[in-house]
C-alpha positions as CSV (number, residue, x, y, z in Angstrom):
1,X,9.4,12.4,19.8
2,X,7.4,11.0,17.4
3,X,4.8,13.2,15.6
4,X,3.1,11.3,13.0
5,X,2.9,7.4,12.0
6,X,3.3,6.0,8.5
7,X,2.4,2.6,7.8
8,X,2.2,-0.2,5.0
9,X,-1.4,-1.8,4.4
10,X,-0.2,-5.5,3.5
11,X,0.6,-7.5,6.4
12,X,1.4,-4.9,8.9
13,X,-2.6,-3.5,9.2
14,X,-3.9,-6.1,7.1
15,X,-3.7,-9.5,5.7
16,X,-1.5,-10.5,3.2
17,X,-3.9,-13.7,2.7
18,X,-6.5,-10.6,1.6
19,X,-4.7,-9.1,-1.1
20,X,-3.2,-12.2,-2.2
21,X,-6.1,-14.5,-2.0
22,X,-9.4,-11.6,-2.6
23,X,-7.6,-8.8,-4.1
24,X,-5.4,-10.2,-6.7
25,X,-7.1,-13.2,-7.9
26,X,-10.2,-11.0,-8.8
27,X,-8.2,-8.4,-10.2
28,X,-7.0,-11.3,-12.8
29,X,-9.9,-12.5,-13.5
30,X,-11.9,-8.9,-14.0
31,X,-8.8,-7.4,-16.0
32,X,-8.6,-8.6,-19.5
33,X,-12.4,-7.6,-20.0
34,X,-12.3,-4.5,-18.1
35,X,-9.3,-2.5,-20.2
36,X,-10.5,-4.2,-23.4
37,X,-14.2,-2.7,-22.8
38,X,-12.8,0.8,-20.9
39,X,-9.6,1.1,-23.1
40,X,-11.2,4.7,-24.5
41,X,-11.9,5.9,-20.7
42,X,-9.4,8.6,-20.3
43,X,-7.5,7.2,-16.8
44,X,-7.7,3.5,-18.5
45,X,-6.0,4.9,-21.9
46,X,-3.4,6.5,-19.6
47,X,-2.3,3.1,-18.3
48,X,-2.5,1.5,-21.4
49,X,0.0,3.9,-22.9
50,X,2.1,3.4,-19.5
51,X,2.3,-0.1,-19.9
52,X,3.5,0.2,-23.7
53,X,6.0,2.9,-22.8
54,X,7.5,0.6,-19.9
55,X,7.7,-2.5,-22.0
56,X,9.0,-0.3,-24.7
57,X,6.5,-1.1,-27.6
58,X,4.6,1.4,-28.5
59,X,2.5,0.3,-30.8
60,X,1.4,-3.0,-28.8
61,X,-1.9,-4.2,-29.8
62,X,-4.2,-4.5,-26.7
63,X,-4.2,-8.2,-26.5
64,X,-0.5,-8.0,-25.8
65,X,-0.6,-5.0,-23.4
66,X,-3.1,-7.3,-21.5
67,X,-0.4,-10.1,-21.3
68,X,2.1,-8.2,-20.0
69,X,-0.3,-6.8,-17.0
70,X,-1.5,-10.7,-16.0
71,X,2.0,-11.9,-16.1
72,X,3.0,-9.2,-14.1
73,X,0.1,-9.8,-11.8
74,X,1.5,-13.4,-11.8
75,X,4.4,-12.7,-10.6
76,X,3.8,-10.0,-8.1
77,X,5.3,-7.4,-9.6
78,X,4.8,-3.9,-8.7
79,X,4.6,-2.0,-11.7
80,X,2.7,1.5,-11.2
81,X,0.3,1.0,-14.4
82,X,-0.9,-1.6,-13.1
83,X,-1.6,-1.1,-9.7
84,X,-3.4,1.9,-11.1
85,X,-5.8,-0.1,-13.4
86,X,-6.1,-2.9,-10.1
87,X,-7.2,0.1,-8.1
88,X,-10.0,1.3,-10.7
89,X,-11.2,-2.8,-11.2
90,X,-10.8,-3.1,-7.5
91,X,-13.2,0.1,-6.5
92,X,-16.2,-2.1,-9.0
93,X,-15.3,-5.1,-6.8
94,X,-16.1,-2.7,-3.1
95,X,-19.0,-0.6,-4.6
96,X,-20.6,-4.1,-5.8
97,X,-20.0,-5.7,-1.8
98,X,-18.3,-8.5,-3.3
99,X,-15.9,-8.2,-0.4
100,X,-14.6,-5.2,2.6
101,X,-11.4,-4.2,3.2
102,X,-10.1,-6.2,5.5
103,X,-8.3,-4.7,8.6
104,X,-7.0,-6.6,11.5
105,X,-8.9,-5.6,15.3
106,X,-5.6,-4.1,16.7
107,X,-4.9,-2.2,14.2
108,X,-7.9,-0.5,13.7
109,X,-7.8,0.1,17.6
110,X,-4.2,1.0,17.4
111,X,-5.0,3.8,14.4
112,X,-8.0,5.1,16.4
113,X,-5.9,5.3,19.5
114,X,-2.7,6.9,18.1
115,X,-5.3,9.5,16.0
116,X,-7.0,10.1,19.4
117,X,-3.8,10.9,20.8
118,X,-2.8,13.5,18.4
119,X,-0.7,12.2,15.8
120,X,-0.9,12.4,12.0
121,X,-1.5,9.3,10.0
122,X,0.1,8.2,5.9
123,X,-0.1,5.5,4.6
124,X,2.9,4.3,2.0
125,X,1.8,1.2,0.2
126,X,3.2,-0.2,-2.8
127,X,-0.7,-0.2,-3.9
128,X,-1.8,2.8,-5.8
129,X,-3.7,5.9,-3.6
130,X,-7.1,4.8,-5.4
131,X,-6.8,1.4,-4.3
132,X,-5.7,2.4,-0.8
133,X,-8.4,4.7,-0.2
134,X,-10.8,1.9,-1.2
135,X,-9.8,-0.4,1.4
136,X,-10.4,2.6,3.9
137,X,-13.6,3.3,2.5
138,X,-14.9,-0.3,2.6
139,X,-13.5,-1.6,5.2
140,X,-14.5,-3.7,8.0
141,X,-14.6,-0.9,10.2
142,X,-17.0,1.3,7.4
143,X,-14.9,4.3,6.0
144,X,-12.2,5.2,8.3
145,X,-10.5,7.4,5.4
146,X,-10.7,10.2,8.0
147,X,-8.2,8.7,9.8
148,X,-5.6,9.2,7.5
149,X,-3.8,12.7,6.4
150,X,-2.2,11.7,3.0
151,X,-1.5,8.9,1.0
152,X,1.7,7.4,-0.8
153,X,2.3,4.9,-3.9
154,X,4.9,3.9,-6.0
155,X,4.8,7.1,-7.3
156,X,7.2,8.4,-4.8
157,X,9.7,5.9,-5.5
158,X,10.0,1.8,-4.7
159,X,9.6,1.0,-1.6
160,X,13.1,-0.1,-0.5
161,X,14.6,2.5,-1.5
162,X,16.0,5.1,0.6
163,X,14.8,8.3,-1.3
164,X,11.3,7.2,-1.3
165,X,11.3,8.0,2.2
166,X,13.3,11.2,1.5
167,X,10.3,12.0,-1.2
168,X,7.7,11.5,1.1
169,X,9.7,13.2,4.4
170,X,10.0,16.3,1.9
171,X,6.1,16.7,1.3
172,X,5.1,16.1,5.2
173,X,5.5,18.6,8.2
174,X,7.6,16.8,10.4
175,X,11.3,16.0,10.1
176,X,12.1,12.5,9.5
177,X,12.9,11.9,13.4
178,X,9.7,13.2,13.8
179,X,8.0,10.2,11.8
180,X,8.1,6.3,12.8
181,X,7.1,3.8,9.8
182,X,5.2,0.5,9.8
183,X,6.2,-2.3,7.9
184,X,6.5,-6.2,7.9
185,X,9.1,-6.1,5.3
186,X,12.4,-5.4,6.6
187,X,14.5,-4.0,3.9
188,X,12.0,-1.8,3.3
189,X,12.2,-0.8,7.3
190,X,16.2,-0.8,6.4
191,X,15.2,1.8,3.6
192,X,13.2,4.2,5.9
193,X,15.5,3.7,8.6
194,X,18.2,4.9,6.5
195,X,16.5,8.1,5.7
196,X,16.3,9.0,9.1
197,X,12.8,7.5,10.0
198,X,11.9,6.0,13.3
199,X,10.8,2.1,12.8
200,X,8.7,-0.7,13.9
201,X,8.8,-4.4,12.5
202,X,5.5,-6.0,12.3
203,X,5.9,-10.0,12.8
204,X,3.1,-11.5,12.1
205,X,2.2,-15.4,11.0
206,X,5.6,-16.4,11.9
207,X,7.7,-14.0,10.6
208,X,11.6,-13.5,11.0
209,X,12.3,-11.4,13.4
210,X,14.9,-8.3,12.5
211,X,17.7,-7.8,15.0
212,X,17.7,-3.4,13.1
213,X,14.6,-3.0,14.5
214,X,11.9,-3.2,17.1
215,X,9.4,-5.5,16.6
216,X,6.0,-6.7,17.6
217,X,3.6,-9.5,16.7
218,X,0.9,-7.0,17.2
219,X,-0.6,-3.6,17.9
220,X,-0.7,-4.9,21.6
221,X,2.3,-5.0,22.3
222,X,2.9,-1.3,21.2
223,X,4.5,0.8,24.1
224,X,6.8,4.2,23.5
225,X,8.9,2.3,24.9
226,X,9.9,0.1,22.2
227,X,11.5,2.9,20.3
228,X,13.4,4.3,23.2
């Protein structure tokens, strides 16, 4: 029986057109200004040393710290320094209304619904806990953080990977049987799966549809059912 839900953000409740074509592009843009002019701020100097320590130069000058976080921006990787210093640009970005944090209409009536109901809500995304709780807290919907119990990043471990699930299984109260994940992205859905988690494909916008998994094109089309 499942107990408690926990679901991706990016293109399972939300757009992947909203981080890609809101979210990152004015993250770019904001960034190089933003850690040259905060680089003394406690939680910026943090990343800074993160980034130096993952690209292994420690005594990087900032302009090259700053090159290494845009290409990585550039090409999508997930790299936990900088989703953390996204999340801090990103929370000017919410508090100044230049955008909301887009949530599709079924999900947001699917959450309500299965919080009515009883079950506990995470959220795993490969986004950092700052920025997920600013999407929640300016999102279409106003803040719906009280929806959710706890919150997961990369800090738990990559998102295709196996033990991540066993990480984040270890800090909740259910058994992983107990717990069905949302995702669109099927190895990481292979991932939980294979630490015992119960899980549902999200195919949206044409998606490929997996053949491990139930799936739906959206919130719906949910039914217990499926996972029978």
């Amino acid at each position: 029986m499942i107990k408690a839900i926990l679901t991706d953000i990016e293109g399972t409740i939300t757009r992947i057109s909203f981080v890609k074509d809101v979210l990152f592009p004015y993250a770019a843009g904001q960034l190089p200004e933003f850690v040259k002019s905060h680089q003394s701020d406690p939680e910026v100097a943090a990343q800074i040393e993160a980034v130096k320590a993952h690209i292994e130069q420690p005594e990087a000058d900032i302009d090259t710290v700053i090159s290494h976080l845009i290409h990585w921006i550039e090409t999508d990787q997930k790299i936990t320094p900088l989703k953390q210093l996204q999340g801090l640009i990103w929370q000017t970005g919410y508090e100044n209304g230049d955008f909301t944090g887009h949530l599709y209409p079924d999900a947001y009536d699917f959450l309500q619904a299965q919080k009515q109901a009883g079950k506990s809500l995470y959220v795993y995304s490969s986004g950092s806990v700052k920025a997920q709780h600013l999407i929640f807290e300016f999102s279409d919907y106003g803040d719906i953080r009280p929806l959710f119990s706890d919150y997961f990043d990369t800090k738990v471990g990559a998102k295709q990977q196996q033990s991540s699930y066993e990480n984040i299984i270890a800090a909740l109260p259910f058994e992983a049987a107990e717990v069905l994940f949302l995702s669109d992205v099927e190895a990481e859905l292979d991932a939980a799966k294979a630490a015992g988690l119960g899980t549902l494909h999200l195919v949206r916008d044409g998606q490929a549809v997996s053949e491990a998994h139930p799936y739906i094109n959206d919130f719906t089309a949910f039914s217990a059912e499926l996972l029978a």
